[in-house]
N, C-alpha and C positions, 0 to 999 in steps of 0.2 A: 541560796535564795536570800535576797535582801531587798525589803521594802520600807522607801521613806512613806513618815506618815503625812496627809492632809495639807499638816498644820507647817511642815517641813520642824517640826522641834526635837523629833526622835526619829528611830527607824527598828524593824522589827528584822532578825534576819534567823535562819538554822544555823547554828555551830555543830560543829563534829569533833570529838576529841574521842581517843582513845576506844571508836569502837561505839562510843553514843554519840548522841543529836539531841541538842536542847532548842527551845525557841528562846531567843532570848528578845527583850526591848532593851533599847539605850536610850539617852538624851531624855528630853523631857524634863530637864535638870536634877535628874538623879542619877543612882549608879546603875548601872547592866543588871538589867531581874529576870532571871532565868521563869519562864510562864508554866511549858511544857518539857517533857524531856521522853525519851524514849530508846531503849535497848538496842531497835533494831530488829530485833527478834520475833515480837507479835507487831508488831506493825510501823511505816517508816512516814514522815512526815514528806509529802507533795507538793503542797503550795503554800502562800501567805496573801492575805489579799488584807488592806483596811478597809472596815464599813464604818468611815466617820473618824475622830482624832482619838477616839475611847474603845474601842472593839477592834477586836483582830480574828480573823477566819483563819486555822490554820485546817488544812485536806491531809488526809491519811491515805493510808494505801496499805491493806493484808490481805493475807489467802483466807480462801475457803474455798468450798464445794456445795455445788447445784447441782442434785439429779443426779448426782455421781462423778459429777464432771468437775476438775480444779475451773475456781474462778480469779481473777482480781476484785478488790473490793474497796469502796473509796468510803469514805464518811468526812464529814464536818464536825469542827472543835469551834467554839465561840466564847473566846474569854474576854476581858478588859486587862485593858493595858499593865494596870497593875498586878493582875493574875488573878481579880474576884468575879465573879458571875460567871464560873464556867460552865457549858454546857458542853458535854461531852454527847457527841452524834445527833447533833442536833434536830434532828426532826423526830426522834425517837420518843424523847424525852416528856413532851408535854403531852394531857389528856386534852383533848377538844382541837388541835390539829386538823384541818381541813383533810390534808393528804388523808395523813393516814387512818380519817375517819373513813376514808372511800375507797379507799388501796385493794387490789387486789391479789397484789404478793408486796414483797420486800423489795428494793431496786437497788439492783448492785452498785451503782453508780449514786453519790447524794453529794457531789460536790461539783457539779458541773455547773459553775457560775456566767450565766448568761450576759449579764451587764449589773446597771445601777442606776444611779441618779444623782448629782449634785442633791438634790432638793431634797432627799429622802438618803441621809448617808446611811442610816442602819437600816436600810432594807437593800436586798438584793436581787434579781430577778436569778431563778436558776432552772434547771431543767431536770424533770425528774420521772423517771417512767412508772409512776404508782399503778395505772390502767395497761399499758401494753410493753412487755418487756423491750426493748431498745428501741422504743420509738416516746421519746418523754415530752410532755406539756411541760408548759411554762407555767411559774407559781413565782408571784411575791412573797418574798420569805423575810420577815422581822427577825433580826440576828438576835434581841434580847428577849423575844418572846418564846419565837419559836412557832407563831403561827405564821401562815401563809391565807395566799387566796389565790384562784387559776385565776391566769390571765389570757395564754392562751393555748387550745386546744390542741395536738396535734391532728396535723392535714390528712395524715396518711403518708407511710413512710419514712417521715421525719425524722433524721437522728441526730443532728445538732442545726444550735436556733443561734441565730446573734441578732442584737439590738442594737437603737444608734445610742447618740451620747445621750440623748435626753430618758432614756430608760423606753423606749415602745418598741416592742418584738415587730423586728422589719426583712425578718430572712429564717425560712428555714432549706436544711439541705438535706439529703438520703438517697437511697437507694431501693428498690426493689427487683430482686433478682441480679439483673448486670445490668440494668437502667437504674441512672444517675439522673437525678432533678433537686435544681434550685429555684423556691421558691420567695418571691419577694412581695413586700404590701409595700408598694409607694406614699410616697405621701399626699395629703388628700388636695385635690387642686380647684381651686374658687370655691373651699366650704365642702364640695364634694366627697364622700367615706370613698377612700379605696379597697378595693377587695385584693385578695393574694393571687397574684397571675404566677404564672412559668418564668423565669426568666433564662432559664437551660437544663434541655431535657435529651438526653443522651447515650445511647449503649457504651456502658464503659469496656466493653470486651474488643468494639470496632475501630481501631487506630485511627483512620480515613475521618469518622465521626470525630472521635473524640478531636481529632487537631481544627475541627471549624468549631465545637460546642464549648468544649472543656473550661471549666470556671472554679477558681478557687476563692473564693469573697476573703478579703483583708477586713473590711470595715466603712464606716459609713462616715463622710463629712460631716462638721457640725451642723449643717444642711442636710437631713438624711435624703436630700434628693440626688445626691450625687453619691456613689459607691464604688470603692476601689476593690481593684481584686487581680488575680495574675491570670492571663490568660493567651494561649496559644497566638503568636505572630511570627509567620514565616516556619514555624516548626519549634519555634523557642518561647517558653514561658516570658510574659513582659506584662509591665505594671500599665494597669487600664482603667479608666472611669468612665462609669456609666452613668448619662443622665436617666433618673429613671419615670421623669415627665416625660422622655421622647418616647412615644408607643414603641418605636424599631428597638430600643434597646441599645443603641449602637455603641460602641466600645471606641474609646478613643483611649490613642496609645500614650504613653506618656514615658515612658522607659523601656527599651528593647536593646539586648544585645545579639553583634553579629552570630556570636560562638557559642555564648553562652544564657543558659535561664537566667532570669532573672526569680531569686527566690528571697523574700525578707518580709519585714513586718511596717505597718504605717509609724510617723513619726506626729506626733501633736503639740498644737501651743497648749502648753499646761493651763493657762487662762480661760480660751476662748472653745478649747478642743475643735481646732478648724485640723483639718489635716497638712504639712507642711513639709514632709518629705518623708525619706521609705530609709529605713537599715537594712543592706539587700547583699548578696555576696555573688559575685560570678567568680572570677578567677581571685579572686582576693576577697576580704570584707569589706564593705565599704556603706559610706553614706551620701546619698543627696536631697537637697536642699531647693525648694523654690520660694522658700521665705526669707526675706534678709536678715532678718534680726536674728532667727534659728540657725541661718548662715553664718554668721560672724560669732557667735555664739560653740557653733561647731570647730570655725577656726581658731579661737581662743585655746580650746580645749588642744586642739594639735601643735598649737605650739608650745604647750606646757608639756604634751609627750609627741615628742618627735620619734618616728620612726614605729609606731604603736598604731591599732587602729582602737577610736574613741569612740566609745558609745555614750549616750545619754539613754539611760536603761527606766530610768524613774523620777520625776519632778514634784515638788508641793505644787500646791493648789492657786500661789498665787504668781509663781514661775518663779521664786525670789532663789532657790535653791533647787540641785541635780545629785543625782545617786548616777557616777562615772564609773562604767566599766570599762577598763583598759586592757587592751590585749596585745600579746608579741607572740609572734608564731612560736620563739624555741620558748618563751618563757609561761607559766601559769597566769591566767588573770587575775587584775587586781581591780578591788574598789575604791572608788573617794566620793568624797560629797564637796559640790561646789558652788560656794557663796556667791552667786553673783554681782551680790552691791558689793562687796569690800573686793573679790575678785579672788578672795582665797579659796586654795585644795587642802583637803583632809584625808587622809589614808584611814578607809573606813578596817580595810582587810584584804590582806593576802589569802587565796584560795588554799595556796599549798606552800604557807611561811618557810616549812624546813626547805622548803629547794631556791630559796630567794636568792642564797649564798653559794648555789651552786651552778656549774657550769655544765649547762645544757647545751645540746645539739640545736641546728638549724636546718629545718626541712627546704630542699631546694626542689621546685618542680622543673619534670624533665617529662619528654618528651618522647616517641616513639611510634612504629607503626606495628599492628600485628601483624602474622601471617596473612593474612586474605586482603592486607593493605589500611585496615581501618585506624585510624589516627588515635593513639588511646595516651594520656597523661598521666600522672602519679608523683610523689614525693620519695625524694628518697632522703635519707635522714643520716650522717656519718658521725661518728663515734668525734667525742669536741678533740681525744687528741690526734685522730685523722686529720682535722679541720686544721688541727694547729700546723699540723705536718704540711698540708699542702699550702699553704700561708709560707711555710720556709722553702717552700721548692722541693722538699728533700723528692728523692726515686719512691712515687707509688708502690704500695703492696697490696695484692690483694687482698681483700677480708671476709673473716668466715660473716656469713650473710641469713637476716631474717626476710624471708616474703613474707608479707602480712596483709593480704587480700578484709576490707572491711565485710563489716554483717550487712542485713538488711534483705536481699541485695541492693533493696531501692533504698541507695545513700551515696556518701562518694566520702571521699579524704579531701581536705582544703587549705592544708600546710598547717592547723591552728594545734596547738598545743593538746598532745596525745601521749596519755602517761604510760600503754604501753610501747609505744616508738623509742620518749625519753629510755624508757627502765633498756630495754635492749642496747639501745649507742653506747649508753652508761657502762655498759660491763662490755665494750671494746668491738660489740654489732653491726654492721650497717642491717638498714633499715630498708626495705622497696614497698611502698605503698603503690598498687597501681588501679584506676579507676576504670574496668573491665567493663566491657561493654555490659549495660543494664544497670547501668550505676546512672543518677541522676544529675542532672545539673547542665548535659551536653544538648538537649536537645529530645524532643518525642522519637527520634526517628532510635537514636545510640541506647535510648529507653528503650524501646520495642524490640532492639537487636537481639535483647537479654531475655524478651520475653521463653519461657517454657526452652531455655537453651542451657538451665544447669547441668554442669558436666562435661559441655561440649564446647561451643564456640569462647564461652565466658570464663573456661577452664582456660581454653590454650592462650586467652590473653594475657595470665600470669604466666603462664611458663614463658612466651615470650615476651613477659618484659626482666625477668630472672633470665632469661638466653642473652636478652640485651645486654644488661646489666654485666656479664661476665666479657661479652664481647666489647665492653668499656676499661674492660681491667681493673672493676669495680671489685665483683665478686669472685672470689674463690671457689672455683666451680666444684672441687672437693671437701669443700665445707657449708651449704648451703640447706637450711631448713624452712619446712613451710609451714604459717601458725598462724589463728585466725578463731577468732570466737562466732557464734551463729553462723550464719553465712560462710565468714571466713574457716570454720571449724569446716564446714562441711566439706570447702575448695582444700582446706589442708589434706583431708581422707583422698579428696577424691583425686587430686595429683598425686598422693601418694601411692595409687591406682596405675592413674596414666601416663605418668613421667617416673617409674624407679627409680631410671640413671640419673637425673636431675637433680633431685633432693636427699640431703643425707636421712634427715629424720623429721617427723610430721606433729602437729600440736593440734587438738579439735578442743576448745573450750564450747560448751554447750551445742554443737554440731550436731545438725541430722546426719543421719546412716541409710535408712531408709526410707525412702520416697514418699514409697505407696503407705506406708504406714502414717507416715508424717501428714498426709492430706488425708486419713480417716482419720486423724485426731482435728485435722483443722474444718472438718463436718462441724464438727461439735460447735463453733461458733459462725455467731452471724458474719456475713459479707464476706464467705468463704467463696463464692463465685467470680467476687472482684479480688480475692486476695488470693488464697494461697493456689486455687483452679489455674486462673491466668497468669499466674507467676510460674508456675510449678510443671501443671498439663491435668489432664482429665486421669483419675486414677483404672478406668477400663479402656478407654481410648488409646493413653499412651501407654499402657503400662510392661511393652517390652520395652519402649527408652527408658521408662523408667527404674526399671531391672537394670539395665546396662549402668547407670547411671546413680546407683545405690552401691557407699561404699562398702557398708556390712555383707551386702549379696556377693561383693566380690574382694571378700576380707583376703582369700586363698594366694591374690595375686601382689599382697603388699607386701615387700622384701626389707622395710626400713623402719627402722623403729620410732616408736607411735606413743603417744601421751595422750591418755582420753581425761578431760576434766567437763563433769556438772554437775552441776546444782541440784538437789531432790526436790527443791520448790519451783522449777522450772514450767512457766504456763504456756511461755511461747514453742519450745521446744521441747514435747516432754522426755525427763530425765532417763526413759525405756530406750530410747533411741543409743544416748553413749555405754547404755547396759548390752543392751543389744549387739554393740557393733564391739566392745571386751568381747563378750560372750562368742562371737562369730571369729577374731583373731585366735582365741582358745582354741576355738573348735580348729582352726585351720595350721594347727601348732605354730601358732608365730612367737617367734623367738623371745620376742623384744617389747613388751605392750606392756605399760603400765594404767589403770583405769583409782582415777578417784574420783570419790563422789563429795560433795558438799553439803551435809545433813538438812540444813537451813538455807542453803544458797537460792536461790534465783536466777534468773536470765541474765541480767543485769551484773552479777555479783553486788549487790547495794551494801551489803557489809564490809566493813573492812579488814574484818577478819577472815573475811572470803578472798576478796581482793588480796590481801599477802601473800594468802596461801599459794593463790594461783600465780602469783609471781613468784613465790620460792618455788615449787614445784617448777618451775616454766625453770629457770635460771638453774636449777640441778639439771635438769634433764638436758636445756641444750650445750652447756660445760659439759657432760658427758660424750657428746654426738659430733661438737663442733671443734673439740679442742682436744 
């Protein structure tokens, strides 16, 4: 996390060292002053936002429990640059608080920052559910005081609001039940108040619906009459602006591709905040441009790193200077900041400085079809001294091989730099990423393919692109394991299931086991109907797929030995689940199962000292299996 300020004179970013995380400021012509710091352990730092050239917002994130039930939990830090005027949890703090004079519980969420204001740089509009759990009004919030006042109510529904640039709440969006609606207040036309119409209202369960409704709002022109946001063309997410004078609503397209969504974020004149192009990625990352100066500006940047893709991540206020993120698929990203009058770069920071010196892999995408014909892609990542080998010609050998199927399921792989693909090349691995039907980015239809098919269609499109793969003389089909955290955890159990001969031995970081169990724990939160229901299946309806399809229910038939890793602070997945499927390999006398737990871990692994662990544990167990 790294934000220039305002004034472009400093910038505020998180460092990590050794296990902690400090906030630090720079520039401002003094030295680096550490503000914030934190363990890791009660709670990890989320965001950074400036309110003004003097104030910094920095968002936390810890556990607790509601009603018995684990939560995540966000709160607000508002200090000054130099580190005086802290308020810690901000809304907590003061007596006479609007909110919390009216509150009717505590709201797990107090950092959801809705927008701002040139004109009013310490205030922020944010969103906060004091009156109804996940459904929050909008409140002006003074960063130095700590009071607020509503601004506006929620509709009904409502669980996130966005605002244009001028600071006026002009969208909100929600759900009830499996009906989706976006809500928008136009702006007002000859003097005239506008009121909040529909602007897409939809069953998110009906595929047919959702590809003519489906709207996901980016942002509002410095004209909030005009609104951008990605929406379904032809079956493929694409960039669209809506006037929202025209009563019909109509979407005009502005960026679509044949093959693939288009998914990214708007791009702005730091000046004027007109909108001026989108940072989007289909088969690659990329950016474009319909404003010429942001054009040539972009180009600059590319010919200073050739062969990189450049982002413009963050601008001062008066466009005089940029905060450059740089990326290269085999390498970690870096930062700079860049002067645009004199035309100099500054190397703000390396992500991950020890590997700058070191010789990383190169993710190559390939290509393939599954069993039943359906066209499916993925990366495959070779060990750099493979790479060097086939550079000299020398005779191909095959190698012992990691499948590494991603979590989610709704995500994909994109070639971009992936510290467990590096760690496995690194110690002489190839690497098979493959992007399984239900993965994102191909299209609603190869989305939908996935739907409620864990276990089954979305399993065998790993084994066949590992069957590919060896039919390439890639892999060594007597050395091959499959390993995968969430999602991937789960596809690790469950080929280890349906493919014995395939894979020598299997790896679940944080993985369900159990289905049916997995979807009574995902009761317990909202938009369980759009989320884990329609992802998953109905837990009475499906629930002999689901049986067949739960690796713990058929621990009896795993022959290969198994490595369970989680976290005990795990929200997404709870930690019962790889207790459960140990407990089910025990009971089934399997040979070979090792289970650790991570006291302090998370979904995520956000510790580093989680994160080793699970790479030293990973890197013992497959030198055991594969060598």
């Amino acid at each position: 996390m790294l934000r220039m300020s305002p004034d472009g004179r400093g910038a505020a970013m998180v460092q990590n060292m050794d296990g902690q995380s400090y906030v630090v400021v720079s520039g401002f012509g003094n030295k680096p002053k550490v503000l914030l710091h934190t363990d890791n352990d009660k709670y990890v730092f989320s965001s950074l936002r400036w309110a003004g050239n003097q104030r910094l917002l920095v968002g936390t994130y810890f556990l607790d429990h509601r009603r018995g039930v684990a939560t995540g939990e966000t709160r607000l830090i508002a200090v000054d640059r130099d580190g005086g005027n802290m308020k810690a949890d901000l809304f907590g703090t003061l007596q006479g608080n609007s909110i919390f004079e009216q509150r009717r519980h505590t709201p797990q969420y107090q950092d959801r920052i809705v927008g701002g204001s040139r004109d009013e740089p310490e205030t922020v509009l944010i969103a906060f559910d004091s009156q109804s759990p996940g459904h929050p009004d909008v409140y002006r919030l003074d960063v130095r005081t700590g009071r607020s006042r509503l601004l506006q109510r929620n509709l009904g529904g409502i669980r996130n609001w966005m605002a244009d640039t001028q600071g006026v709440v002009r969208l909100g969006s929600g759900a009830t039940r499996t009906t989706l609606r976006v809500m928008v207040k136009p702006p007002e036309i000859q003097g005239r108040s506008s009121e909040w119409v529909a602007l897409a209202t939809y069953d998110g369960t009906d595929a047919a619906e959702a590809r003519r409704q489906a709207l996901t709002p980016l942002g509002f022109d410095a004209d909030p009459r005009f609104l951008y946001a990605l929406a379904p063309v032809d079956g493929r997410d694409a960039l669209v602006r809506i006037d929202l004078h025209d009563p019909a609503f109509t979407r005009q397209t502005l960026l679509a591709d044949a093959r693939f969504d288009v998914r990214g974020n708007l791009l702005r004149d730091p000046v004027t905040q007109r909108v001026v192009g989108i940072e989007y990625h289909t088969d690659a990352p990329r950016v474009l441009y319909w404003d010429d100066t942001a054009r040539q500006r972009q180009e600059a940047l590319d010919r200073a790193f050739p062969q990189r893709s450049n982002f413009i991540v963050n601008d001062d206020e008066a466009g005089r200077s940029s905060v450059v993120l740089s990326v290269q698929g085999s390498r970690p990203p870096r930062y700079f900041t860049m002067d645009w009058t004199s035309g100099k770069l500054g190397l703000i920071s390396d992500t991950h400085p020890a590997l700058e010196k070191q010789a990383l892999a190169t993710p190559k995408r390939v290509a393939l079809r599954s069993r039943d014909g359906l066209p499916l892609e993925g990366y495959l990542t070779l060990p750099p001294a493979r790479e060097a080998e086939a550079l000299a010609a020398a005779a191909p050998r095959p190698l012992p091989t990691i499948l590494l199927p991603h979590g989610g399921p709704a995500a994909a792989n994109t070639g971009s730099y992936d510290y467990w693909a590096q760690f496995f090349a690194s110690r002489g691995w190839a690497v098979l990423q493959i992007n399984f039907r239900g993965s994102i980015g191909y299209g609603q239809d190869f989305r939908d393919a996935g739907r409620r098919r864990w276990g089954l269609e979305m399993q065998d499109d790993l084994a066949d692109g590992l069957r590919w793969m060896i039919g390439q003389g890639i892999a060594d089909p007597q050395r091959a394991c499959i390993a995968g955290g969430s999602y991937g955890g789960y596809a690790a159990l469950m080929g280890a299931v349906k493919d014995p001969t395939l894979y020598r031995c299997a790896i679940s970081v944080a993985g369900p086991s159990d289905l049916r169990d997995l979807l009574s724990h995902s009761q317990n939160y909202m938009g369980y109907q759009l989320g884990a229901e329609a992802e998953i299946g109905t837990w009475w309806g499906d629930r002999e797929k689901l049986r067949q399809t739960s690796p713990a229910l058929r621990a009896s038939e795993i022959r290969v030995p198994v490595l369970l890793i989680h976290g005990a602070n795990d929200l997404l997945v709870p930690v019962e689940q790889s207790r459960d499927m140990a407990e089910a390999l025990r009971k089934a006398n399997h040979a070979d199962a090792r289970y650790v737990e991570l006291p302090l871990g998370d979904h995520w692994m956000s510790r580093e000292d989680d994160r080793v662990r699970v790479l030293t544990e990973m890197e013992q167990f497959l030198r055991k299996n594969l060598e």
